[in-house]
C-alpha positions in Angstrom: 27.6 -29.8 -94.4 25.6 -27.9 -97.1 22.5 -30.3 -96.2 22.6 -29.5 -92.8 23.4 -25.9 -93.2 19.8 -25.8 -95.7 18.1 -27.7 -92.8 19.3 -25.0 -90.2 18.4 -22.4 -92.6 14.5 -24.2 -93.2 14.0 -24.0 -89.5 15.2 -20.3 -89.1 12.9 -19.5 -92.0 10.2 -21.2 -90.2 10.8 -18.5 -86.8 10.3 -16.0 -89.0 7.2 -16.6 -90.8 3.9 -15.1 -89.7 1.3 -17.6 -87.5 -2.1 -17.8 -90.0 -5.4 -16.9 -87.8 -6.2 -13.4 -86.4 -4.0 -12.4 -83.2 -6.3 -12.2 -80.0 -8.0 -9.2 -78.8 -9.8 -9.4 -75.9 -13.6 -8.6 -76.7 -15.0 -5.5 -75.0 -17.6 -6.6 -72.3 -20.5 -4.4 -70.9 -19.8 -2.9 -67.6 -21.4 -0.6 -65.5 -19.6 2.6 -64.0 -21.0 2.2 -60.8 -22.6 0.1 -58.4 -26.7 0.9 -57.6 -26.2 0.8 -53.5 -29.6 2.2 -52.0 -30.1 3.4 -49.1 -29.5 2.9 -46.2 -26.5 0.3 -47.2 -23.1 2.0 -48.6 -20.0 0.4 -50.0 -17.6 0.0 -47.4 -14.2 1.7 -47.8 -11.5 -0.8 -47.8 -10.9 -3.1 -45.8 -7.3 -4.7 -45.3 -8.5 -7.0 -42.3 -10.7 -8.9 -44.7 -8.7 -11.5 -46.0 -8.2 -12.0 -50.2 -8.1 -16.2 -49.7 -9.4 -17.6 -47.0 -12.1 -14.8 -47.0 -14.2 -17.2 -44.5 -12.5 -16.0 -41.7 -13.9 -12.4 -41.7 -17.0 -14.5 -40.2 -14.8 -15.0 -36.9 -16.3 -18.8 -36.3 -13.5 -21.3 -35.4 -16.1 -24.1 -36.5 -16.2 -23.0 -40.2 -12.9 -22.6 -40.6 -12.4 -25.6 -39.5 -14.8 -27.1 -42.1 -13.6 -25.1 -44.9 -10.5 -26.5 -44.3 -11.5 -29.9 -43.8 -13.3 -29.2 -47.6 -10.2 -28.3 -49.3 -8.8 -31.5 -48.2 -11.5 -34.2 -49.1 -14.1 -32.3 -51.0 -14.3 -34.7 -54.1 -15.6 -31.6 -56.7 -12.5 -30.4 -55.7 -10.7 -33.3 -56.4 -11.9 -33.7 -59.6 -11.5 -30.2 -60.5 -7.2 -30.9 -59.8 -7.5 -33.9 -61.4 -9.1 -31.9 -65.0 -6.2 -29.3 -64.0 -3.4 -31.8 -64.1 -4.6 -33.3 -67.3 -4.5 -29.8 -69.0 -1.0 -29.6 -67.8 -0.2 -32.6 -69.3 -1.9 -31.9 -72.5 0.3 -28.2 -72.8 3.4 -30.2 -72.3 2.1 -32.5 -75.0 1.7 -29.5 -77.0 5.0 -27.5 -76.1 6.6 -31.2 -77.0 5.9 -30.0 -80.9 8.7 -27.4 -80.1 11.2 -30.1 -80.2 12.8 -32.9 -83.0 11.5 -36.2 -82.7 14.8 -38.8 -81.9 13.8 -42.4 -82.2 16.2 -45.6 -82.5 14.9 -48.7 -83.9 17.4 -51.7 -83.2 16.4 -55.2 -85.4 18.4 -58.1 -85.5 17.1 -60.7 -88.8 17.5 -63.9 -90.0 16.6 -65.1 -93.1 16.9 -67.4 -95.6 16.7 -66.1 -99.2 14.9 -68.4 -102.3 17.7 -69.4 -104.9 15.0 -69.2 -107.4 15.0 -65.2 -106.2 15.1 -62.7 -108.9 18.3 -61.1 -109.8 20.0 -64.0 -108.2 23.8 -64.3 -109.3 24.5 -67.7 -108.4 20.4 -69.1 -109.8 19.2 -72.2 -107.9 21.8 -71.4 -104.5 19.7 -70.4 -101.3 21.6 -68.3 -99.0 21.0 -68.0 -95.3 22.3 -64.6 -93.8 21.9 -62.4 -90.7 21.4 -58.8 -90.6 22.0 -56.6 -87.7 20.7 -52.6 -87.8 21.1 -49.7 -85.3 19.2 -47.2 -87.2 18.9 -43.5 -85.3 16.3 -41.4 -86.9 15.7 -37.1 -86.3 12.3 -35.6 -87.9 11.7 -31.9 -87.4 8.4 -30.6 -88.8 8.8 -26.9 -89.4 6.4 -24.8 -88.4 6.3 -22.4 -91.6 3.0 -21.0 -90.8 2.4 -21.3 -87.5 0.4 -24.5 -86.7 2.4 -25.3 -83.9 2.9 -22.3 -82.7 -1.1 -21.7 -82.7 -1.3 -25.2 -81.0 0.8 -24.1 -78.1 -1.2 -20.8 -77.9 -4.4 -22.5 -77.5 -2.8 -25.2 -75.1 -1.5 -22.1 -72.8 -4.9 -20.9 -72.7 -6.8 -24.1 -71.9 -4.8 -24.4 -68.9 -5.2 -21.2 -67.6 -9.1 -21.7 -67.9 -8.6 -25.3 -66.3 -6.9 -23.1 -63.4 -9.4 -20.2 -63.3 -12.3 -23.4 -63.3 -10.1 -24.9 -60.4 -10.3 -22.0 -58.7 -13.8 -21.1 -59.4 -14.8 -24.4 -58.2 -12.7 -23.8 -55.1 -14.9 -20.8 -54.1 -17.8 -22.0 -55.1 -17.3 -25.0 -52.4 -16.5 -22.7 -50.0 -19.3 -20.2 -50.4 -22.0 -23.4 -50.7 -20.3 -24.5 -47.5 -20.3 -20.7 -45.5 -24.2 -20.2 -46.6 -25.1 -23.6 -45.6 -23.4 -23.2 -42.3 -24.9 -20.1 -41.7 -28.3 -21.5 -42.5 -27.5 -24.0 -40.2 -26.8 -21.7 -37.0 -29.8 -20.0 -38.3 -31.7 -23.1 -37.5 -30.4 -23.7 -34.1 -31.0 -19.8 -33.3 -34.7 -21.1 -34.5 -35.3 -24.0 -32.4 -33.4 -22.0 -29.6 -36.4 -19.5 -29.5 -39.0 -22.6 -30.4 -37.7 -24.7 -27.6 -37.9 -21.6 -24.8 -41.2 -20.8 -26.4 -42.8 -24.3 -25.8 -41.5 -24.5 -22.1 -42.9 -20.9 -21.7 -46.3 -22.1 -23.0 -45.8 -25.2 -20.9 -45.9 -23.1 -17.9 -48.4 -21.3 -19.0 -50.8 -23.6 -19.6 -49.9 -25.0 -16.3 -51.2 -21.8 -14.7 -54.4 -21.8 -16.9 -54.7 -25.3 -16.4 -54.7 -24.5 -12.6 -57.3 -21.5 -13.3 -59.7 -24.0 -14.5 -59.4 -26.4 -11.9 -60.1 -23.5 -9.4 -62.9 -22.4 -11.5 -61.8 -19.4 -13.1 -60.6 -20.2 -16.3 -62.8 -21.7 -19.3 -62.2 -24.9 -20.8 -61.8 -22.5 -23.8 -58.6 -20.8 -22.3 -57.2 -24.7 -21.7 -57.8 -25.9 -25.1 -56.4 -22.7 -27.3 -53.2 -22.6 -24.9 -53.0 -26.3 -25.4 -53.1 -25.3 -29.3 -50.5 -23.3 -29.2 -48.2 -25.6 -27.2 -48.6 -28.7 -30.0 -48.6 -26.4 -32.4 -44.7 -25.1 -31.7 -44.1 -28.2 -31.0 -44.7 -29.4 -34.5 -42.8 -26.5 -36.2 -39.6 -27.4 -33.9 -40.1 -30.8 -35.4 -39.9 -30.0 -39.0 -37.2 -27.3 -38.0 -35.1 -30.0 -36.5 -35.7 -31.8 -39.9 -34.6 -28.8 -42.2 -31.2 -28.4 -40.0 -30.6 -32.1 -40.5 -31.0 -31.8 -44.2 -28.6 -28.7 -43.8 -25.9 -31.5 -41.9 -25.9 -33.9 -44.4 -25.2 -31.3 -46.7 -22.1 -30.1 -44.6 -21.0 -33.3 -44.5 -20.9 -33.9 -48.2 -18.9 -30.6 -49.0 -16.5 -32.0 -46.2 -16.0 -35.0 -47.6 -17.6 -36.4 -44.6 -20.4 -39.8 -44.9 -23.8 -38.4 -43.7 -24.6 -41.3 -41.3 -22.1 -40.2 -37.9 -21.8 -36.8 -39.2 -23.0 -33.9 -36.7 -22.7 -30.5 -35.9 -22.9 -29.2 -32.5 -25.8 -27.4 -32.4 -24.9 -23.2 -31.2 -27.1 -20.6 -31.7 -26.4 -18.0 -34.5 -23.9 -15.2 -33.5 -22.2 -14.1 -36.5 -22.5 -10.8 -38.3 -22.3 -9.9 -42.1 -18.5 -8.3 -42.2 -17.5 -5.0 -43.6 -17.0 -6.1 -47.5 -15.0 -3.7 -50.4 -17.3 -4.0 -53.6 -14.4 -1.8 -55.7 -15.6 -1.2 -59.6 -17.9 -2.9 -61.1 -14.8 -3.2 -64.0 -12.9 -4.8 -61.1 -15.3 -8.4 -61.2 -13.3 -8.4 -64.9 -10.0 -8.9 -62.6 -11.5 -10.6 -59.6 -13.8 -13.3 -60.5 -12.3 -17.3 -61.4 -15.6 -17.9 -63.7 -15.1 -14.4 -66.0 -11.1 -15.2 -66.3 -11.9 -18.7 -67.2 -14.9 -17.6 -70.0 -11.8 -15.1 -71.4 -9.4 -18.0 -71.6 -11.5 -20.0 -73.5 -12.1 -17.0 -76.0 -8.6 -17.3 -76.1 -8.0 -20.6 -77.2 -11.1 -21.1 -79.5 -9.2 -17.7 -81.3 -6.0 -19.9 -81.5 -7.7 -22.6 -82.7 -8.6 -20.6 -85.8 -5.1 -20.4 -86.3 -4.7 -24.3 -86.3 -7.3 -24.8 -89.2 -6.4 -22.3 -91.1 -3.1 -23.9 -91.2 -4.1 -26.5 -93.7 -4.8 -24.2 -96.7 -1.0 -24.0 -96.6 2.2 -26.7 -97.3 4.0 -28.5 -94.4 7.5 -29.3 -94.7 9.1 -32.0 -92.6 12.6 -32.0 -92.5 14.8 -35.5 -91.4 18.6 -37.3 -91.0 19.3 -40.7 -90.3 22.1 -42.7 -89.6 23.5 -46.0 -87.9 25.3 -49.1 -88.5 24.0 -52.5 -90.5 25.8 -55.6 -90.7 25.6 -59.3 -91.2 27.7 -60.0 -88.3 27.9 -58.3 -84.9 31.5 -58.3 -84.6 31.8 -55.8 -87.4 28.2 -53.5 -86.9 30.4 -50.4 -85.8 33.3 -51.0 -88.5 33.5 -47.9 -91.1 31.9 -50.1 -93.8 28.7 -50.8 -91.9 27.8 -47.1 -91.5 24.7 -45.6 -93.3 23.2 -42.4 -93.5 20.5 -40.7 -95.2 19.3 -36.4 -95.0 15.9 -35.4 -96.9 13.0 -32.9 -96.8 9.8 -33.6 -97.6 6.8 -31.4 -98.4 2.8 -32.0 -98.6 0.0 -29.5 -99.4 -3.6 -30.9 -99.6 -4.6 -29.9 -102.9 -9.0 -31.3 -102.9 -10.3 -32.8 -99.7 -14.4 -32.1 -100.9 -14.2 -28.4 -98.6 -13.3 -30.3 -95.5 -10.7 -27.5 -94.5 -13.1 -24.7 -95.1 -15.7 -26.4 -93.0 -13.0 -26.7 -90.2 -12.4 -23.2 -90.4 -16.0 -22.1 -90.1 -16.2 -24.5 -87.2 -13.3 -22.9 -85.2 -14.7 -19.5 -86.2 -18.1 -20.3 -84.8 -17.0 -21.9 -81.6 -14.8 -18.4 -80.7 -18.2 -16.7 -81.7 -20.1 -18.5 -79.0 -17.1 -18.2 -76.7 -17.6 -14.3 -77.0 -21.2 -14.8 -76.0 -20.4 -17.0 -73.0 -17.9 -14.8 -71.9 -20.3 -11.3 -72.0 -22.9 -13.1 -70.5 -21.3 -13.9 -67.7 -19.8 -10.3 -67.0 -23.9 -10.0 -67.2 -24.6 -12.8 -65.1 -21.4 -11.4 -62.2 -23.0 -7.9 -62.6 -26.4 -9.0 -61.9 -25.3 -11.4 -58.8 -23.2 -8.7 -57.1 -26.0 -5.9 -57.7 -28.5 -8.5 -56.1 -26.2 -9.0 -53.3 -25.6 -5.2 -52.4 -29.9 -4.6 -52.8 -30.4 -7.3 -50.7 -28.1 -6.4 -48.1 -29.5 -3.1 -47.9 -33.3 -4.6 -47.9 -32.3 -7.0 -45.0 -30.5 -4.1 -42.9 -33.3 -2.0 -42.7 -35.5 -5.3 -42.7 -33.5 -6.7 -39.4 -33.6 -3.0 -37.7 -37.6 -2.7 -38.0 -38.3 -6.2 -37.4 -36.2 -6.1 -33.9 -38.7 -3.5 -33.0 -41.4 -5.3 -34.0 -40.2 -8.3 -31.5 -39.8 -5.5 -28.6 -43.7 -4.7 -29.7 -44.6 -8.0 -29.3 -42.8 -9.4 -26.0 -45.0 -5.8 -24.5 -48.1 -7.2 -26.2 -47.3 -10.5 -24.6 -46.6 -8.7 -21.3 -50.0 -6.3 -21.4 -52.4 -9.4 -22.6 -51.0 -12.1 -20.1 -51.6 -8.7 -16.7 -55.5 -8.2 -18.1 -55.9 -11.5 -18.6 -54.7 -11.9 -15.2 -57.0 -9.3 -13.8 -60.3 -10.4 -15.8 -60.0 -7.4 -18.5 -59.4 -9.3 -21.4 -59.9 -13.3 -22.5 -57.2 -15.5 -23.0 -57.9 -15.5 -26.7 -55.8 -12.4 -26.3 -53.1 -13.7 -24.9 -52.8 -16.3 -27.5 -52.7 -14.0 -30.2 -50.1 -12.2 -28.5 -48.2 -15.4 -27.9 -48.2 -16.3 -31.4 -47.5 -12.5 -32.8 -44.4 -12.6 -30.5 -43.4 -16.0 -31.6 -43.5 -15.4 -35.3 -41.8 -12.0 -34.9 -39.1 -13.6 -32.9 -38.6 -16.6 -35.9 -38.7 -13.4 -38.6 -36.1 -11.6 -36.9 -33.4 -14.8 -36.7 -34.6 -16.0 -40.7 -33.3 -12.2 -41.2 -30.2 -12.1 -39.4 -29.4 -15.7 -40.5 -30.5 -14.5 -44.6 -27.8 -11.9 -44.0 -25.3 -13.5 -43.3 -26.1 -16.0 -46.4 -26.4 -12.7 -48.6 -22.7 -11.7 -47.3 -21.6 -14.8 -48.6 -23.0 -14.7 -52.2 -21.9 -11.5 -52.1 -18.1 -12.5 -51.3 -18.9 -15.2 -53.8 -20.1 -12.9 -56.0 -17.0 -10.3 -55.7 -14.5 -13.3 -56.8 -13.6 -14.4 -53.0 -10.5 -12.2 -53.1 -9.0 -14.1 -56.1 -7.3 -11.6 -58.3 -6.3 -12.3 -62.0 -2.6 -11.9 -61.4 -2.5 -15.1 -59.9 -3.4 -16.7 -63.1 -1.4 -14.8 -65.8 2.1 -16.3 -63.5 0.8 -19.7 -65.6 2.9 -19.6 -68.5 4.2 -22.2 -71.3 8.0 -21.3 -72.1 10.2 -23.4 -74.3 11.8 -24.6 -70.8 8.8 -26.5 -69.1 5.7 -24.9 -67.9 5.6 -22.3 -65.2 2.8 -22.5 -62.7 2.5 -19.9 -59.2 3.1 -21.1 -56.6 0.5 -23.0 -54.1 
């Protein structure tokens, strides 16, 4: 009772000694008070109608919900990214194991036959033949006097909240690669909407000069720079029509989807950018996966620290064992077959050529660059939503002007095509203005289809409506781990 009263007393001793390695402080990171919005753009005021998760919907398009859906099902990033979560799970339960004796039982049953020429022999030149039976039951407790386990678990809890914040980073980066190619998509069938009605306008057209000419009015010129024109559109559908199939096959990767079969009926491009809440820029610190998950892994390179510094210092290991041995099995479990044994045993590494200071500078280096990683990207998320918000503002005013500049044009087209009609003005004229309209027009739906790719790096950008919170509910308590609900 007095040995296992000093063993209980070892392992309360070993609660309430300190954990070697410097506690964790979060680094400060460099943040702007506010956001640089110029005019004529504005931060929105809140909006509660813009969804925090599936923050696709605010687009109001039934067809990319539909593939954003179909992503978080068979995307294969995705996949993997759960996969690298689970095994960080695994590894933390690995770790929170340490909290816990280790309990083995090693059953042997032998038989041997023993030289009579053995030493120490009492009857000398008599071999004996025996049997031995053992149930041996073993407990081992290494006490954590300076915190090496507990410094093990702290680093294990903060690996797998940065394998969640990567899941989840991973998770909106899918879906914003998917929204902006979706987008760019529509943008192309907007595209070919307006090349397709352009070349059956100029097919008419050249019809009527072609008619002109035959009834002598019209120049061979007017015929062959209409004729231009017309091939000319033609070609540019083509390669659009290539760049939107480029876009498919994309779509149908994030999906999960083989290329070959894959297609997306084409509709013209409808959407608008929704009414986003920018917040702080302090707030990215809270809502962005990728700056949560650079912050864990300060975390557990800190911890880490802990762990090899652990080595300057003794370990203890604690152990009882007991069972029954016999040469027959008929009396293994009589009170003469039991055995028992308690000990303690400690170790301290006294020379090992500086390989424990050259661990120590190793964990200390890898939190330095961990600090580095982290600031720069609350630099890089600073510099992506600032982009965002400029741009947004650029391609507002851009869209505004340029929608004027296709109302200038379709009246340019209108003017040129009457005086060429009347004999004021060549056709030349009317070709220009047919190719001023046409580029205008293409200008104004690369704009409106750019915006609504901008929204989406800027939701991207903004952290998708992920918040922190969801992450610190992934804890490691001595009862299992605890992880939010999904």
């Amino acid at each position: 009772m007095k040995r296992v009263a000093l063993a209980i007393a070892l392992v309360a001793l070993s609660g309430a000694c300190r954990s070697v390695g410097p506690n964790y402080q979060k680094p400060d990171a460099p943040a702007a008070a506010h956001w640089d919005t110029p005019a004529p753009w504005r931060p929105s005021d809140p909006k509660d109608a813009v969804p925090k998760g599936d923050w696709w919907t605010a687009f109001h398009d039934a067809q990319l919900d539909a593939y954003e859906a179909q992503a978080v099902a068979a995307n294969q990033t995705l996949a993997a990214a759960a996969a690298r979560y689970e095994q960080a799970r695994a590894l933390a339960s690995v770790a929170l194991a340490g909290l816990y004796p280790t309990v083995t039982l090693d059953p042997a049953v032998e038989r041997q036959r023993l030289s009579g020429n053995r030493p120490a022999n009492g009857a000398p030149g008599v071999a004996t033949t025996q049997s031995s039976f053992i149930l041996p039951l073993t407990v081992s407790y290494e006490v954590d006097l300076f915190g090496k386990r507990r410094r093990s678990i702290e680093a294990a809890a903060a690996s797998l909240q940065q394998s969640a914040a990567d899941l989840e980073n991973a998770r909106l980066v899918i879906a914003a690669d998917l929204a902006a190619d979706y987008f760019s998509l529509r943008q192309f069938d907007r595209e070919l909407t307006i090349l397709h009605n352009t070349v059956e306008s100029l097919q008419r057209g050249l019809a009527v000069v072609r008619a002109r000419h035959d009834g002598g009015i019209a120049s061979g010129l007017d015929v062959a720079q209409e004729e231009t024109l017309l091939h000319a559109t033609e070609t540019d559908a083509t390669l659009a029509e290539r760049d939107r199939d480029t876009l498919e096959h994309a779509i149908a990767d994030l999906v999960g989807q083989p290329a070959p079969g894959f297609h997306v009926e084409p509709k013209p491009l409808d959407a608008e950018p929704p009414a986003l809440d920018i917040a702080l820029p302090s707030d990215l610190l809270e809502r962005r996966p990728d700056i949560a998950g650079a912050e864990r892994a300060m975390a557990e390179a800190n911890a880490e620290i802990g762990v090899a510094m652990s080595a300057y210092y003794p370990s203890l290991n604690i152990f009882a064992s007991g069972g029954w041995q016999s040469t027959a099995i008929t009396s293994i479990f009589g009170a003469a077959s039991t055995l028992w044994a308690l000990g303690a045993a400690a170790s301290q590494t006294i020379f090992n050529g500086g390989q424990t200071k050259a661990e120590v500078k190793f964990a200390e280096a890898g939190y330095t660059g961990t600090v580095a990683d982290y600031r720069e990207a609350v630099l890089t998320a600073m510099r992506e939503v600032q982009d965002a918000i400029s741009g947004l503002g650029v391609l507002s005013a851009a869209r505004r002007s340029q929608a004027d500049a296709v109302a200038a044009a379709q009246r340019a087209v209108d003017i040129a095509t009457t005086r060429y009609q009347d004999g004021l003005a060549n056709y030349l004229d009317v070709v220009a203005a047919q190719q001023a309209l046409l580029s205008a027009e293409r200008l104004l739906s690369q704009i409106q289809g750019e915006q609504l790719v901008t929204s989406v790096t800027l939701v991207k950008a903004l952290g998708g409506g992920w918040d922190r919170a969801s992450l610190d509910q992934i804890k490691i308590r001595s009862d299992g781990i605890k992880a939010p609900p999904r």
